[in-house]
N, C-alpha and C positions, 0 to 999 in steps of 0.2 A: 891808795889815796882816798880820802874822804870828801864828799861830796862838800861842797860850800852852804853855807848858811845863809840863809837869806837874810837881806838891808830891811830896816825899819826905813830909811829915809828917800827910798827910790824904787816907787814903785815898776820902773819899766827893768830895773837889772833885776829884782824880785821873777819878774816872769822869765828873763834870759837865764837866771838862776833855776826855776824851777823846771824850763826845756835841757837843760843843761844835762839836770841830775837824773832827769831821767832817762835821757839816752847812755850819760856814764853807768845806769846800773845794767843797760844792755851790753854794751861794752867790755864792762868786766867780767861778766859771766861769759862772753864768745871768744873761739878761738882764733888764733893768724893764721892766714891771712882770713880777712872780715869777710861773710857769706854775701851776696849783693844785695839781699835787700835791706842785710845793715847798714853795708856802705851806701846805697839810697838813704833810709834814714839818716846818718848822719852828713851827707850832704842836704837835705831839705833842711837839717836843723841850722846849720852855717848860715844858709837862706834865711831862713826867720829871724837871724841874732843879727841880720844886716839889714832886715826889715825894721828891728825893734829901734837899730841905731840911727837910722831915720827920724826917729822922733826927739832926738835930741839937738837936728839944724837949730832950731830958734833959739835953746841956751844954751848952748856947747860950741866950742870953736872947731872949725873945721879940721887943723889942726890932732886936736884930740881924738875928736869922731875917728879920721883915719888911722889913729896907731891901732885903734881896737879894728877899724876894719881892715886892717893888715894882715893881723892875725889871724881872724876867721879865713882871710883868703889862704892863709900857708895850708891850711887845714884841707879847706877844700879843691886845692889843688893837689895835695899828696895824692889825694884817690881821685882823682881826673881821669887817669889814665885808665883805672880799672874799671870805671865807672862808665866812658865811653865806648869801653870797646865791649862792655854788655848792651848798651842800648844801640849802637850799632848793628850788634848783629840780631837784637832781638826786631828791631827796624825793617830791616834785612829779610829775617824770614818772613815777615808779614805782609810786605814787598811782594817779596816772590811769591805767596801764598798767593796773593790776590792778581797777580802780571800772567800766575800761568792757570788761570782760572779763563782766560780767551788768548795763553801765546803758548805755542805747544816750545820752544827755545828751549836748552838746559842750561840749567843758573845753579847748577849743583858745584861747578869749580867755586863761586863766588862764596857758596855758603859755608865751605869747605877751608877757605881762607879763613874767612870770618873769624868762622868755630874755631882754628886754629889759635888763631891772633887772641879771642878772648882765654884763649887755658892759658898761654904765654903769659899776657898780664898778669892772671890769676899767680901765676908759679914766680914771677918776677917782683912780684910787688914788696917792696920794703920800706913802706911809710912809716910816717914819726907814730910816736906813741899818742894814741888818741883823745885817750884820759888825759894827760896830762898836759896836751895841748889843750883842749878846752878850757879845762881848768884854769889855764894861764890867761888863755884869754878873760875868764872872769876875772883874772887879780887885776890884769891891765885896766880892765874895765872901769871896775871898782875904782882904781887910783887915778885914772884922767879924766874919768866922769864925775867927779863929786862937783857938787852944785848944789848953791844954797836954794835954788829954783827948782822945784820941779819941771820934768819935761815935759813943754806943750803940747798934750796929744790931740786935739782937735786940730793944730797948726800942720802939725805932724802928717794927722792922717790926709788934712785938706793937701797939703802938701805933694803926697804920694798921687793921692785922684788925678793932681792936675798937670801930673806931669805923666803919666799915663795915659789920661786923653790928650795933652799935645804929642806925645810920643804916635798914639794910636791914627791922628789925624796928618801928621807927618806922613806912616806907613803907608796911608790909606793915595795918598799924593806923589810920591816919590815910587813909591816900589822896591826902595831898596831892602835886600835880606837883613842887614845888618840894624835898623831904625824897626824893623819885627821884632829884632831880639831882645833890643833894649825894650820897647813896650811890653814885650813879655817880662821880663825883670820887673818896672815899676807897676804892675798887673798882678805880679805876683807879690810883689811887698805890700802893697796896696790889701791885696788879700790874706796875707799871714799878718800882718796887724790886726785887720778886723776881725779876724776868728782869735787873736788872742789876746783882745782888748775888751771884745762883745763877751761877757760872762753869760747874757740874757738879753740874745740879739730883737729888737722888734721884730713883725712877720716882711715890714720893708725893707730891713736890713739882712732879715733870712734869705728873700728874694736876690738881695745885691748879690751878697756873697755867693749864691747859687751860681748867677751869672756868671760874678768873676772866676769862678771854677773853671765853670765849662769853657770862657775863653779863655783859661788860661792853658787849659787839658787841649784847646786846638793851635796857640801858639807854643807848647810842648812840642807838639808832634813836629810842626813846621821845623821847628828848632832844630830837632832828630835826624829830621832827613838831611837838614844841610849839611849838619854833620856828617851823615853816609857820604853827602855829596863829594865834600872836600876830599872824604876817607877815599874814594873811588878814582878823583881824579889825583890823589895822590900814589895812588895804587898803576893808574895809568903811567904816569910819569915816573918812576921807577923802572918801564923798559923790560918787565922780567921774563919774557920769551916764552911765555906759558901763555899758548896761541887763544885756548879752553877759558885761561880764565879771563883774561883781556878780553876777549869778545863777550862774556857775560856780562862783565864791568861794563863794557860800553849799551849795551842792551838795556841794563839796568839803571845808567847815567842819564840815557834818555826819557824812557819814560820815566824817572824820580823828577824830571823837571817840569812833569806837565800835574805831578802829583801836586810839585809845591805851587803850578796856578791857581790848582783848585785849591788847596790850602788857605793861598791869601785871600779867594773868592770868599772862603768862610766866612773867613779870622774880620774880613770887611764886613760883612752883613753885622756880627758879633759888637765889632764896633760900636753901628751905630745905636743897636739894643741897649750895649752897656753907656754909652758914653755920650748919646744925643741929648739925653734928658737933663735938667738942673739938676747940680748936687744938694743935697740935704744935708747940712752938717749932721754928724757922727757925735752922741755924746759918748763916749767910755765908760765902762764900768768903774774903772779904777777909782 
């Protein structure tokens, strides 16, 4: 299949274009099933083409926005599965790397699961074809985003900021795991915009984006772990009579949840660096 051409008349599918074609030339040069840190790659790219469609709230109907974010999601949900059950166990050993650094315990049943469960995915996996789901997503794109308006990226990007810091000032009040994750989503959109809107970011906006990295890199990890979490107590609840590994599960359920106090202790301090000060509207390159 051949890469699509880029629009004279839209500059933000020009960039979803130009992220597109370059993960399809990766793509097609690798074999199946995808090595992880393709399947990484084109999971962060899915991210970014739902950050870009962001910027089309103020002239595009909601409507439209979500057929094309439909799509992106079938995509990155095919590799979900593969996807989590590497950063699980890569979680996992890091976990345990640092739990028996002061607990002499064996978590060797637990890593042994793990490892298992991620070749299983690996050997199981049978997603859509990748190419050519992308690809479709630009057609759809292309045909329910046309608009005689350009899309507002200053709207856009103000947009993302402020809904980030209410996400983030929610988290910071409530505690709930769930109001973390979203703020890491609108944190992360907020940031794959402005890295690929900034052609020739100023040294303030070098700084932003620096920020929004690193808290985005510690509500990742939060993210990670909950997912072990769930993976653990779903592992519990299953009953499977393997005394060795239940007890490392549980060993390991424990202290993960004092990991994710410190976590949110962070991801709070993080906050209020990124999100205390006034916003400065963002011009764009484009």
């Amino acid at each position: 299949m051949e890469p699509m051409t880029k629009s004279s008349a839209d500059p933000v599918l020009n960039i979803a274009i130009q992220r597109v074609n370059k993960l399809v030339k990766k793509l097609q040069a690798a074999e199946a099933p995808l090595p992880p840190a393709l399947v990484h790659s084109l999971r962060v790219c899915t991210k970014r083409l739902r950050a870009l469609l962001q910027l089309y709230r103020p002239v595009a109907s909601k409507t439209a926005i979500k057929k094309v974010d439909q799509r992106i999601k079938v995509i990155a949900r095919a590799y979900a599965g593969q996807r989590d059950a590497v950063v699980q166990y890569e979680t996992l050993c890091h976990l345990v790397e640092v739990y028996q650094q002061s607990q002499s315990s064996d978590l060797q049943p637990l890593l042994a699961h793990y490892a298992a469960r991620q070749a299983r995915e690996d050997a199981n996996a049978t997603p859509l074809d990748p190419v050519a789901a992308f690809l479709d997503v630009l057609d759809v794109w292309k045909a329910r985003l046309k608009s005689k308006r350009v899309p507002d990226f200053e709207s856009g990007l103000e947009y993302a900021y402020r809904k980030a810091r209410r996400l983030a000032y929610e988290a910071e009040a409530s505690d709930d795991d769930e109001v973390y994750h979203q703020c890491r989503k609108w944190t992360k959109y907020y940031l794959y915009q402005l890295q690929m809107l900034l052609e020739h970011p100023s040294p303030k906006e070098k700084a932003l984006i620096k920020h929004l990295k690193a808290l985005g890199v510690l509500l990742g990890e939060f993210h990670d772990r909950c997912l072990l979490e769930q993976s653990l107590n779903h592992l519990l609840d299953k009953n499977s009579n393997d005394e060795p590994l239940e007890q490392a599960a549980l060993l390991m359920l424990s202290w993960l949840m004092e990991q994710k106090r410190l976590d949110k202790k962070r991801c709070q301090e993080w906050f209020e660096g990124v999100f205390s000060r006034p916003h400065n509207p963002v011009r764009p390159s484009c």
